[in-house]
N, C-alpha and C positions, 0 to 999 in steps of 0.2 A: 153879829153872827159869829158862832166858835166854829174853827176848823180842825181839824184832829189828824194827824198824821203819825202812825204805826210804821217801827221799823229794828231791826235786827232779829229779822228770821232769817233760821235756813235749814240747814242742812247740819246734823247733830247724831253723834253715834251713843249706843246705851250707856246713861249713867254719865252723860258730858252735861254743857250748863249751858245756860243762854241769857243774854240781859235784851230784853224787848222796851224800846220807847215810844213813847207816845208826846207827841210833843202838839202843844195848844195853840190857836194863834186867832186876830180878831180878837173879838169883847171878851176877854179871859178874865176880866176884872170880879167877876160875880160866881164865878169856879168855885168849888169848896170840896169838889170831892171827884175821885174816878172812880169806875169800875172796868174791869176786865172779863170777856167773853172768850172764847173759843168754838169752831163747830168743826166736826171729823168733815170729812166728806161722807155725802148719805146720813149727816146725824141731824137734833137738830141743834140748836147756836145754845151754848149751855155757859153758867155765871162760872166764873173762874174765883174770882175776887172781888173786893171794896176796900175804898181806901179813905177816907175823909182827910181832909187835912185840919183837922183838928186833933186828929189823932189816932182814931175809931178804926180797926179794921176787923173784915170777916173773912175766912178765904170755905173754898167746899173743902168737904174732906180727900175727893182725891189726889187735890194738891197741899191739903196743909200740913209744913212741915220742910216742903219741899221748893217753894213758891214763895215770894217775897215782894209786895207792893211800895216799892218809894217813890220818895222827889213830890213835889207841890205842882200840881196839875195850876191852883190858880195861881203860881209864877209862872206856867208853862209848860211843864216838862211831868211827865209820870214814868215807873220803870218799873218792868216785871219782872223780877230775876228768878228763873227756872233752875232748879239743880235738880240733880241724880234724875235726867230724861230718862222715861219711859215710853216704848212704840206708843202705848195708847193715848201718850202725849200729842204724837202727830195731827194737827190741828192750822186752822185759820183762827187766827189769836187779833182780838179787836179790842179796840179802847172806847169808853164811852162816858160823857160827860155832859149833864146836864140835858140831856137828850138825845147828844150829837153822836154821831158813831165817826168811827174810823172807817179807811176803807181794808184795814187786815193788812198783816204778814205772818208769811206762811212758817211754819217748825216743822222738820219732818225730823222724826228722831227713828235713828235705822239701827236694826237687831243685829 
């Protein structure tokens, strides 16, 4: 069983940055790829990103550009790195791998 654990949200003013982890634990051996989630509150949980570790990434357009997937999920470890925060950022930010989800951390990015 994989475990997923999301962490470095908070509290961000417009236009500041954030690096969000996602770190693996359990049968991580069989890993090959993350992806990233977010959902506002009242919205619904919407694809942020993909990351494969082979190389492969897709991100949506309202973060691409801005929005940056690393690190190797099957050694463990995946990272989001947020630049130039926007309010509409303000989200619960999930990682998911292989099926597993995260249980979230929060971004609030303030005007």
């Amino acid at each position: 069983q994989v475990q997923l654990v999301e962490s470095g949200g908070g509290l961000v003013q417009v236009g500041g940055s954030l690096t969000l982890s996602c770190v693996a634990s359990g049968s991580i051996g069989n890993l090959n790829g993350v992806a990233w989630y977010r959902q506002a509150p009242g919205a619904r949980r919407e694809w942020v990103g993909t990351s494969s570790d082979f190389g492969s990434q897709a991100y949506a357009d309202s973060v691409k550009g801005r929005f940056t997937i690393s690190g190797t999920i099957g050694k463990g470890t995946s990272y989001l790195q947020m630049n130039n925060l926007q309010p509409d950022d303000t989200a619960l930010y999930f990682c998911k791998a292989s099926g597993i989800w995260g249980q979230g951390t929060q971004v609030t990015v303030s005007s």
